[in-house]
VEXDREN-2710 file (C-alpha; in Angstrom, 1 decimal):
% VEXDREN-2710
k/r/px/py/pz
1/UNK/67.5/80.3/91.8
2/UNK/63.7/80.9/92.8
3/UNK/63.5/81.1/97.2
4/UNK/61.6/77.8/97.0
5/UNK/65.0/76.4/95.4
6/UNK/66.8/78.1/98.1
7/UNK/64.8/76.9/100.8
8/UNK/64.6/74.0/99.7
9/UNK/68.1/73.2/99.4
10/UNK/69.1/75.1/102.6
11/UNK/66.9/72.6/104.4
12/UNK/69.0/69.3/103.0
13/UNK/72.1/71.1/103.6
14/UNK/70.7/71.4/107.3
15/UNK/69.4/67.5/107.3
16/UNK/72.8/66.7/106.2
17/UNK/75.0/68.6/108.6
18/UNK/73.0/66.8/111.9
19/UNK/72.2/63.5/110.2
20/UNK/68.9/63.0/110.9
21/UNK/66.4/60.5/109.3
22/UNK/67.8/57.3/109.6
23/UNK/66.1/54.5/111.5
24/UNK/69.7/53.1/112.1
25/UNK/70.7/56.7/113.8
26/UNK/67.1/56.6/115.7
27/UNK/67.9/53.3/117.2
28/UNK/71.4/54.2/118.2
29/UNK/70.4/57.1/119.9
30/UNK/67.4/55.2/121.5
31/UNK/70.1/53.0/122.5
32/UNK/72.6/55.6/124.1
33/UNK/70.1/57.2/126.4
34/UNK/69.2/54.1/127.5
35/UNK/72.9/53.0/128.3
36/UNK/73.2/56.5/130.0
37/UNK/70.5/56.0/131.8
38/UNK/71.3/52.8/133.2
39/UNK/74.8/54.8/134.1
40/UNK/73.3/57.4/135.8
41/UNK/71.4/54.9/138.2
42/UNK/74.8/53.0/138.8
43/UNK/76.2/56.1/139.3
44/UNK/74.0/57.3/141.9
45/UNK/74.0/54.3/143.8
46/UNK/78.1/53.9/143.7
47/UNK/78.1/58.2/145.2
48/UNK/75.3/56.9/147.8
49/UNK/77.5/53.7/148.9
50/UNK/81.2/55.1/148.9
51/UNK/82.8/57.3/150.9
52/UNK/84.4/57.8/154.2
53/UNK/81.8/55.3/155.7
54/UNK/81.1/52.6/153.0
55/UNK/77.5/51.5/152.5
56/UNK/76.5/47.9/150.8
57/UNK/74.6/48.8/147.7
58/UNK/71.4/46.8/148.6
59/UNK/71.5/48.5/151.6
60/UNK/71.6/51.5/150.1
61/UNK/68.5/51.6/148.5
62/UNK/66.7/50.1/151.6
63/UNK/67.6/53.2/153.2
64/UNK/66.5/55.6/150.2
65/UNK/62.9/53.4/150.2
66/UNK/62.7/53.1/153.9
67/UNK/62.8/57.5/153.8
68/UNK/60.7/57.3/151.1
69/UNK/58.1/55.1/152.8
70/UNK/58.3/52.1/151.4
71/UNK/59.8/49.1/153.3
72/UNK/60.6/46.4/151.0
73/UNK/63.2/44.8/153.7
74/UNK/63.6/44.8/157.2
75/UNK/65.7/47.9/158.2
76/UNK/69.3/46.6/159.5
77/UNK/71.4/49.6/159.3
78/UNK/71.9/52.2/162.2
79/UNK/70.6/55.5/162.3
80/UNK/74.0/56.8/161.1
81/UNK/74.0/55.3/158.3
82/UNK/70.4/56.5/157.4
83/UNK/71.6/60.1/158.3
84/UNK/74.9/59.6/156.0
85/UNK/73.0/58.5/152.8
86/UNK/69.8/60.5/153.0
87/UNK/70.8/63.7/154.6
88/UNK/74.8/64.0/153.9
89/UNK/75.4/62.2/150.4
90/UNK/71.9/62.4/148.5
91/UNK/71.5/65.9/148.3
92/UNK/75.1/66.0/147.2
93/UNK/75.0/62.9/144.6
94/UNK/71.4/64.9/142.8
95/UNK/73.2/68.1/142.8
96/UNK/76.6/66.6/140.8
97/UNK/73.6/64.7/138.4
98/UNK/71.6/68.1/138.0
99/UNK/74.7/70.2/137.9
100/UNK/75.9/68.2/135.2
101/UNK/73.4/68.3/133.0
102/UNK/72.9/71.6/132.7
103/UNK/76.3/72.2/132.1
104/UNK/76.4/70.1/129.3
105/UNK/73.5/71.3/128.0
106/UNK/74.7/74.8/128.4
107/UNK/77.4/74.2/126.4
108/UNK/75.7/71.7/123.5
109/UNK/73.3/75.2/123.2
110/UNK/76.5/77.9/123.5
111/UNK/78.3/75.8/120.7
112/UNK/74.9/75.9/118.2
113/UNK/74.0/79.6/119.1
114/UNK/77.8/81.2/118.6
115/UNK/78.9/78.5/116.1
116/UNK/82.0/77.6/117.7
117/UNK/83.1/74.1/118.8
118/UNK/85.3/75.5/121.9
119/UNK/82.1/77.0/123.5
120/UNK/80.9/76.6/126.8
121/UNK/80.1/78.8/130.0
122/UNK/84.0/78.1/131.9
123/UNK/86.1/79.2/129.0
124/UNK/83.5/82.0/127.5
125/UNK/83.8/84.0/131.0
126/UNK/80.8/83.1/131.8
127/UNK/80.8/81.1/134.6
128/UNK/83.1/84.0/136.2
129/UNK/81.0/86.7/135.7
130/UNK/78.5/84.4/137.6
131/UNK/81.1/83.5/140.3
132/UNK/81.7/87.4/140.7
133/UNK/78.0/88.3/140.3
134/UNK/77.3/85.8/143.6
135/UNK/80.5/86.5/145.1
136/UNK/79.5/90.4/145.6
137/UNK/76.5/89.7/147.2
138/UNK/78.6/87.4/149.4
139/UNK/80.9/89.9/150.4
140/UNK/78.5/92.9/150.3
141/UNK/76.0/91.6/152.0
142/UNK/73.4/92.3/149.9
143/UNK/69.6/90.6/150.6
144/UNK/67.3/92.4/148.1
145/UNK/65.8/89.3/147.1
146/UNK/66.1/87.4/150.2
147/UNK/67.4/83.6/149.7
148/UNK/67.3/84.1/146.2
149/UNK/69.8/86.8/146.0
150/UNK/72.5/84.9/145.3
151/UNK/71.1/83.4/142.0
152/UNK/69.6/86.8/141.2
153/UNK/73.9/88.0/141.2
154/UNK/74.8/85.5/139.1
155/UNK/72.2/85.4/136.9
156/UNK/72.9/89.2/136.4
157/UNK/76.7/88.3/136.0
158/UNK/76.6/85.5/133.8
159/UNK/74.2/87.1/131.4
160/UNK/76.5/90.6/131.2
161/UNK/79.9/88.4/130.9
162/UNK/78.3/86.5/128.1
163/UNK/77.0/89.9/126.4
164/UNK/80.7/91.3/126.8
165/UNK/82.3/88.6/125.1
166/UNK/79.8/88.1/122.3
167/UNK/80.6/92.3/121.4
168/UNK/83.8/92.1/122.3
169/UNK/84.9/89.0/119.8
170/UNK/82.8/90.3/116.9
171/UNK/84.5/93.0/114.4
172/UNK/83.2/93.5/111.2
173/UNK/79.7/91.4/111.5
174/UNK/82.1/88.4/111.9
175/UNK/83.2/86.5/114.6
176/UNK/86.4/83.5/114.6
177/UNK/86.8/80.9/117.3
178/UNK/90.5/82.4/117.9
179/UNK/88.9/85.9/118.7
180/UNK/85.4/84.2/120.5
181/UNK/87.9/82.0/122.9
182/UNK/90.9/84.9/123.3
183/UNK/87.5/87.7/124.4
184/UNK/85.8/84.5/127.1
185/UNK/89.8/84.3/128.1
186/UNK/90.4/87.7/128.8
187/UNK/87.0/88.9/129.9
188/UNK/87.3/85.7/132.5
189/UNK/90.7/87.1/133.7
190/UNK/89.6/90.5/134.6
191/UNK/86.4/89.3/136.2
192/UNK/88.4/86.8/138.3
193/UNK/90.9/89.7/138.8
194/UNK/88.2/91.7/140.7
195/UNK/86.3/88.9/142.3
196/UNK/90.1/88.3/143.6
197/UNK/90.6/92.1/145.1
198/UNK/87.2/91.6/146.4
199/UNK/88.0/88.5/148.6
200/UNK/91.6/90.3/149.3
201/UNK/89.7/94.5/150.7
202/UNK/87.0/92.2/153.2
203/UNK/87.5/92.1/156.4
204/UNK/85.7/89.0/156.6
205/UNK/88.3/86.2/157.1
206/UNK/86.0/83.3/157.7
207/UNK/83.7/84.1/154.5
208/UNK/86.7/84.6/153.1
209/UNK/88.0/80.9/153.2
210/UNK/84.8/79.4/152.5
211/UNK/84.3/81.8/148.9
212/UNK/87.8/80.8/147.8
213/UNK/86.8/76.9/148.6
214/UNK/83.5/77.7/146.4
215/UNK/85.2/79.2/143.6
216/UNK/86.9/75.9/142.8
217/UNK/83.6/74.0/142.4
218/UNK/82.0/72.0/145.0
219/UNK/79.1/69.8/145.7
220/UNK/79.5/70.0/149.5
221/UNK/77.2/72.0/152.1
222/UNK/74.1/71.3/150.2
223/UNK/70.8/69.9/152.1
224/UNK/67.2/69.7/150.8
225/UNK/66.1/72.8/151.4
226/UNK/68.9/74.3/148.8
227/UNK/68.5/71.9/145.9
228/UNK/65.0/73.1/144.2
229/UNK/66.3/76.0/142.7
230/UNK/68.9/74.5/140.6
231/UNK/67.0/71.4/139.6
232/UNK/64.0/73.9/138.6
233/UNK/66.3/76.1/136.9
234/UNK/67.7/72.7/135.1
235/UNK/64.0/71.8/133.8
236/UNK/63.1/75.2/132.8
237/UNK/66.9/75.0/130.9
238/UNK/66.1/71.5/129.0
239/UNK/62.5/72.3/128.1
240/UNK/63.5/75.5/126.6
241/UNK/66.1/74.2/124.7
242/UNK/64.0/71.0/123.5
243/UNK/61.5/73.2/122.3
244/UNK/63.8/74.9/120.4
245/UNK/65.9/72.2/119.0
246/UNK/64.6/73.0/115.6
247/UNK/65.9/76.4/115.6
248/UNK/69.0/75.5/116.6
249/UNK/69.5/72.8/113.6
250/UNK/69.1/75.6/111.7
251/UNK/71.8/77.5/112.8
252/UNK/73.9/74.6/112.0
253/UNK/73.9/75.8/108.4
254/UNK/74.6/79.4/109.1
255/UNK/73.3/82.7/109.7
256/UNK/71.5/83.7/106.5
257/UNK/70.5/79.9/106.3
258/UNK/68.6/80.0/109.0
259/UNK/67.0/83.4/108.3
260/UNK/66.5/82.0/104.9
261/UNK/64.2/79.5/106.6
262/UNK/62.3/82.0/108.2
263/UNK/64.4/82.8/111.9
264/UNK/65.1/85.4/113.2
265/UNK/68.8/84.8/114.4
266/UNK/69.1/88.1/116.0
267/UNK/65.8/87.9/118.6
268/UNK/66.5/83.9/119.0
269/UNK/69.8/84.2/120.1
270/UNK/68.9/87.3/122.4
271/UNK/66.1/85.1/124.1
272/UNK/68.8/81.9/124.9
273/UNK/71.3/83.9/125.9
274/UNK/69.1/85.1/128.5
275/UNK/67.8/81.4/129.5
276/UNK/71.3/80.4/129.2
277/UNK/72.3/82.8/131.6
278/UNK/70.0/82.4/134.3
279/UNK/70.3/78.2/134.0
280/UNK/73.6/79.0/134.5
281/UNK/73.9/81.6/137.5
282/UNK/72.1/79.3/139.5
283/UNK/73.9/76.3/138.9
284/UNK/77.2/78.7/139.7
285/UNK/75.5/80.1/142.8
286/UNK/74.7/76.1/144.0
287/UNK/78.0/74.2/143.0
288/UNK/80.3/77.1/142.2
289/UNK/82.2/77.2/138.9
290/UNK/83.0/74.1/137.5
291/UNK/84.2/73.9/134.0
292/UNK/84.8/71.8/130.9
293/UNK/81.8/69.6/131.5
294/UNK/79.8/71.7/128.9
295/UNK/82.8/71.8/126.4
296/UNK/83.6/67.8/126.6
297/UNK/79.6/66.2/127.1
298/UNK/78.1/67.5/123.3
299/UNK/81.1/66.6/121.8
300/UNK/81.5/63.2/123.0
301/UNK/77.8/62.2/122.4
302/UNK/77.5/63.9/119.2
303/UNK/79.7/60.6/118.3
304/UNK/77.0/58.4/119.0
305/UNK/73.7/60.1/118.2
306/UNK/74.6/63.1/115.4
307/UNK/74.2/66.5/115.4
308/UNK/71.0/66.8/115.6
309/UNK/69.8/68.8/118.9
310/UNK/66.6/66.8/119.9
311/UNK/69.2/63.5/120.1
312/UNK/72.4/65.6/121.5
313/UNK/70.1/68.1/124.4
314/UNK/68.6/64.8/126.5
315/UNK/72.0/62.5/126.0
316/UNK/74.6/65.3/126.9
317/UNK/72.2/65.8/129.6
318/UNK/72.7/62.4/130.9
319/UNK/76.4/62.3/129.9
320/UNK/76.9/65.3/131.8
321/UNK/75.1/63.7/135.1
322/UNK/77.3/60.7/135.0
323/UNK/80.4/63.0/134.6
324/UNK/80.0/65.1/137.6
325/UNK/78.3/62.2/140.4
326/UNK/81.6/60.3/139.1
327/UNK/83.7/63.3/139.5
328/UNK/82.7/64.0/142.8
329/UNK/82.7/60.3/143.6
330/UNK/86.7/60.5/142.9
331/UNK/87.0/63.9/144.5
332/UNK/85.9/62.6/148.2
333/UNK/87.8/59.2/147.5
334/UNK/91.0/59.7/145.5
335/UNK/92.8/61.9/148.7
336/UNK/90.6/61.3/151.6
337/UNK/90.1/62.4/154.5
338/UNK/90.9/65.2/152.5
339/UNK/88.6/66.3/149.9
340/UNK/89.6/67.7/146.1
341/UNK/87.4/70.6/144.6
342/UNK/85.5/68.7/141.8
343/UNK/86.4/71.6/139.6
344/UNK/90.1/70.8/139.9
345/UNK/89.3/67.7/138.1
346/UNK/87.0/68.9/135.7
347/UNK/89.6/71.3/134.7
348/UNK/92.7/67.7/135.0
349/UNK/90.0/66.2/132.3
350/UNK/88.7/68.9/130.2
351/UNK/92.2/70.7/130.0
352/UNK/93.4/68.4/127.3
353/UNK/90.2/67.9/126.2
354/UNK/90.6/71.6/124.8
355/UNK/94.2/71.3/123.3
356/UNK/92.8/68.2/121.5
357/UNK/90.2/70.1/120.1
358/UNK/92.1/73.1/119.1
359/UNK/94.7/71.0/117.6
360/UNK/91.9/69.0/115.5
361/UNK/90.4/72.3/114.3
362/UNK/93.7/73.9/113.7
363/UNK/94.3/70.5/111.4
364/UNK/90.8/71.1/109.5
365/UNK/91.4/74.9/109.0
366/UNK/88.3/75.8/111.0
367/UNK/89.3/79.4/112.3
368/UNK/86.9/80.9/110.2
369/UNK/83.5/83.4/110.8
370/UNK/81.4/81.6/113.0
371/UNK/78.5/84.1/113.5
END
């Protein structure tokens, strides 16, 4: 078979695998984002409104235009309110949407880039080498970078914990899901191991508390001045990944597909590991480690739009943002006054979401090389 042959029919084995090209798919797609779109706005106005103090919908969005400068309606709600919605919950509602969405798209890239369905930052170890990246600066004090430092850490974390596992899973040029999810597993326990005797050898009680809090995921002690970083490292994350959605279609078919059709599999996957890390280390330093969002969000929309990447990147994206506001909308509600970590939940949800997963790849005999 000449190359051209090859090519030719490596690229319909690739057009098959993410069923892309017809109009019925394009509509349904069209059709999904704008469902989650109209979602995410009900979304953010339900984690605006509820809450300890409950605030009237319509009255919610008077408050966000009367901040914003636009006064469609007489102002009839007291300062506390105003101070609750636009100061307390906003911040906190934006960084559940922005958290979410780079979670899922996180783990919609992880799954293309190492081949494996059971991919995603939580349960590859990369959201605790993050965690222990952030929490050592925490604990050590550390300010070489000023504010930033704490995203520097976990960037430096995440992208060595995802390095570690990658070398550690892969024996003989091949890599399984068993082996890829045992290496996140055990590389995750050690690094939560140390970032444990860490928190246990300081002397500082008070940090202390508030580090363990964080380490179960949290939206909470956000304000305006914190939430730029993660939602630039969130547009920096989607408009990589969009402008590679090709790429990643083409890993779809394999390894020596792809290279086949002219990528270099190798340097690619080196340069989004590195985006993937840093997207990732900051949305760890800014909401903690939450997990299972990235493992549950590409799945479930890759029922509705397809495999291909320029569908599944923008509607796990929203999927992921509706998750989390919801999430954290039940995590202040379901056992106030007291509030649940949103990463408990995360974990109640995506938990079985897993052993579902492993069971239905166990069924189709899918333990097989992966990259």
């Amino acid at each position: 078979m000449t190359q051209a042959a090859t090519g030719t029919s490596t690229e319909r084995t690739v057009q098959q695998r993410k069923g892309t090209g017809s109009g019925t798919d394009r509509t349904r797609s069209a059709v999904t984002l704008l469902v989650l779109t109209a979602l995410l706005g009900v979304s953010v106005t339900a984690g605006l409104a509820i809450g300890s103090v409950h605030v009237p919908p319509g009255q919610v969005w008077g408050i966000v235009t009367h901040a914003l400068g636009a006064d469609w309606q007489e102002p009839d709600w007291s300062r506390a309110r105003e101070t609750i919605v636009v100061d307390v919950r906003a911040p906190r509602v934006l960084l559940g949407a922005v958290t979410g969405a780079g979670l899922a798209v996180i783990g919609t890239a992880l799954q293309a880039l190492v081949r494996n369905p059971l991919a995603e930052p939580y349960l590859l170890g990369v959201s605790s080498g993050a965690s222990l990246g952030a929490v050592s600066v925490i604990v050590f004090g550390v300010t070489l970078f000023g504010p930033a430092s704490l995203s520097v850490a976990a960037f430096v974390g995440a992208l060595g914990a995802l390095l570690l596992v990658h070398a550690t899973a892969r024996t003989g040029g091949r890599i399984t899901s068993s082996r890829l999810v045992l290496s996140g597993v055990a590389i995750a326990a050690v690094l939560t191991a140390v970032l444990d005797l860490l928190l246990l050898t300081t002397d500082r009680g008070n940090e202390t508390r508030a580090v363990l809090a964080w380490t179960l995921g949290g939206l909470g002690g956000v304000n305006w001045g914190t939430l730029w970083l993660p939602s630039t490292a969130l547009l920096l994350g989607v408009g990589v990944l969009m402008a590679q959605a090709r790429n990643l279609n083409l890993l779809l078919a394999g390894e020596e597909a792809a290279t086949t059709l002219g990528l270099d599999v190798a340097r690619f996957r080196a340069r989004l590991f590195v985006v993937l890390s840093l997207v990732t280390g900051v949305l760890v330093a800014a909401a903690g480690p939450i997990g299972f969002v990235g493992l549950m969000m590409p799945h479930i929309v890759r029922l509705f739009v397809g495999g291909d990447h320029r569908r599944v990147l923008p509607t796990a994206a929203l999927g992921g943002a509706v998750f989390l506001v919801w999430a954290d909308v039940a995590a202040r509600t379901i056992a106030a006054p007291m509030e649940i970590p949103v990463g408990v939940l995360t974990a109640l949800c995506g938990g079985p979401f897993f052993l579902w997963l492993m069971r239905r790849d166990a069924r189709r005999g899918t333990d097989r090389g992966v990259a």
